[in-house]
C-alpha positions as CSV (number, residue, x, y, z in Angstrom):
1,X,0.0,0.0,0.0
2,X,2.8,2.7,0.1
3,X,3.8,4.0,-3.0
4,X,6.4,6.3,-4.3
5,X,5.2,9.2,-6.6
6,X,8.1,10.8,-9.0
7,X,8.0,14.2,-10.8
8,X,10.4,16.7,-12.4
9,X,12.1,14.7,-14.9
10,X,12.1,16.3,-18.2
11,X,14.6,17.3,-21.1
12,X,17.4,20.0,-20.6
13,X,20.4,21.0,-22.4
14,X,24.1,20.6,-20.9
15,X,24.4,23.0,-17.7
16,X,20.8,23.5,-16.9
17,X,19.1,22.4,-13.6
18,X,16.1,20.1,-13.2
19,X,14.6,19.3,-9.3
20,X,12.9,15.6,-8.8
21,X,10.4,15.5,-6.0
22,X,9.1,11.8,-4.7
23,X,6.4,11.8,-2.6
24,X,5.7,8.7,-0.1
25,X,1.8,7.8,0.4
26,X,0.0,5.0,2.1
27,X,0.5,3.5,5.4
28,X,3.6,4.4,7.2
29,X,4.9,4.8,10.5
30,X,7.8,6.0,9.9
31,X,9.8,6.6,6.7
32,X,13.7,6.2,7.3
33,X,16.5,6.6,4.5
34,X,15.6,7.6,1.2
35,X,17.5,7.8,-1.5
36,X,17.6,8.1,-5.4
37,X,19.1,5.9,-8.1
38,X,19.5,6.2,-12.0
39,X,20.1,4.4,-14.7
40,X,21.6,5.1,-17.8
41,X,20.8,2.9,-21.2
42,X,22.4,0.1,-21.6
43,X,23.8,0.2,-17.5
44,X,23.3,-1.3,-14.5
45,X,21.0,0.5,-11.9
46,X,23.3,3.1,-9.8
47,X,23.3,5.1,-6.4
48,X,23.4,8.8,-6.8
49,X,22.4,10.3,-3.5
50,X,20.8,8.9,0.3
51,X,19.6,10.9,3.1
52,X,18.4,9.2,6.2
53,X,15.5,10.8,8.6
54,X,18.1,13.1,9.8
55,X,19.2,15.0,7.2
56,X,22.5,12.9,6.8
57,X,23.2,13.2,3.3
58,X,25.8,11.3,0.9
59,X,26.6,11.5,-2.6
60,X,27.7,9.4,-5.5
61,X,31.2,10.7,-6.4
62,X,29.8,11.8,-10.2
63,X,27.4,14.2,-8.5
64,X,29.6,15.8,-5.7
65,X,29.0,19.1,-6.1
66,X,26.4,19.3,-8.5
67,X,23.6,17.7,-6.9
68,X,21.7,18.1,-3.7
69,X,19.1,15.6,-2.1
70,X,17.1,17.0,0.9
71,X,13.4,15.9,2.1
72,X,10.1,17.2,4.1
73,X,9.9,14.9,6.6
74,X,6.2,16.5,7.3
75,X,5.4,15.6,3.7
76,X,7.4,12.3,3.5
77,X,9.0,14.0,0.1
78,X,12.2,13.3,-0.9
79,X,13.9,16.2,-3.5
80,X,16.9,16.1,-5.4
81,X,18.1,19.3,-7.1
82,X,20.2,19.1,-10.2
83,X,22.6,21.2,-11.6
84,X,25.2,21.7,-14.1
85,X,23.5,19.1,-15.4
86,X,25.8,16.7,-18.2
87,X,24.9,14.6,-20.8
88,X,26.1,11.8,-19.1
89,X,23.9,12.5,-16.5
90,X,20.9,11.2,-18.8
91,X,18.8,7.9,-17.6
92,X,15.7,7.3,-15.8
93,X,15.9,8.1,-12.0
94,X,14.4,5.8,-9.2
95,X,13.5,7.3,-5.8
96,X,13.3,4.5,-3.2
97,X,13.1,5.0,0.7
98,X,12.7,2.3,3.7
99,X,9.5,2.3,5.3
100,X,8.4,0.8,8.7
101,X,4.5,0.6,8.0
102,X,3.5,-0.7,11.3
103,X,3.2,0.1,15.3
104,X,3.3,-3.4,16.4
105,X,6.2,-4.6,13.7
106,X,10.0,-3.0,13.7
107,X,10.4,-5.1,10.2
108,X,10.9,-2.2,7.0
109,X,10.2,-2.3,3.8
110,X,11.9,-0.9,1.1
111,X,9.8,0.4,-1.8
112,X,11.1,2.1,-5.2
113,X,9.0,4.6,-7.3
114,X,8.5,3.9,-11.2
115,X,11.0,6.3,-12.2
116,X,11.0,10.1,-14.0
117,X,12.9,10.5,-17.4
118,X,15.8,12.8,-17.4
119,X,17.5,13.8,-21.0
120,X,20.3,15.8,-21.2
121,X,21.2,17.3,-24.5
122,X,25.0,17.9,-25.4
């Protein structure tokens, strides 16, 4: 029952900016790390940023610098901010977060959205 909603995906040319949002719904207790992935055509699935219910943040090393992941814990939304954006930065990108969906239950789950389309022309 919880689900992961992407938006924010989209096509921009070399150096421009796009932010993904991903908003949790459904029954949770309490959402944990969450986190977003890409992957590139023709590549394996690959971690580009986490951030755990704290605000701890970490970063793939091809990102450093360029892109930011943050979150509204009051709105169980997970945003990553993109910039100086590169072609090889082109793939579809995955938000995914661990959820504990029950009071009685400490066992988590960990759920992936569908994915947002990012295109970025040389």
């Amino acid at each position: 029952q919880v689900q992961l909603a992407e938006s924010g995906g989209g096509l921009v040319q070399a150096g421009g900016s796009l932010r993904l949002s991903c908003a949790a719904s459904g029954r949770i207790f309490r959402l944990n790390a969450m986190g977003w992935y890409r992957q590139a055509p023709g590549k394996q699935r690959e971690l580009v940023a986490t951030i755990t219910s704290d605000g701890t943040t970490n970063n793939a090393d091809s990102v450093k610098g360029r892109f930011t992941i943050s979150r509204d814990n009051a709105k169980n939304t997970v945003f990553l901010q993109m910039n100086s954006l590169k072609p090889e930065d082109t793939g579809v990108y995955y938000c995914n977060a661990v959820v504990r969906t029950s009071i009685s239950a400490y066992s988590t789950l960990e759920i992936w959205g569908q994915g947002t389309l990012v295109t970025v022309s040389s």
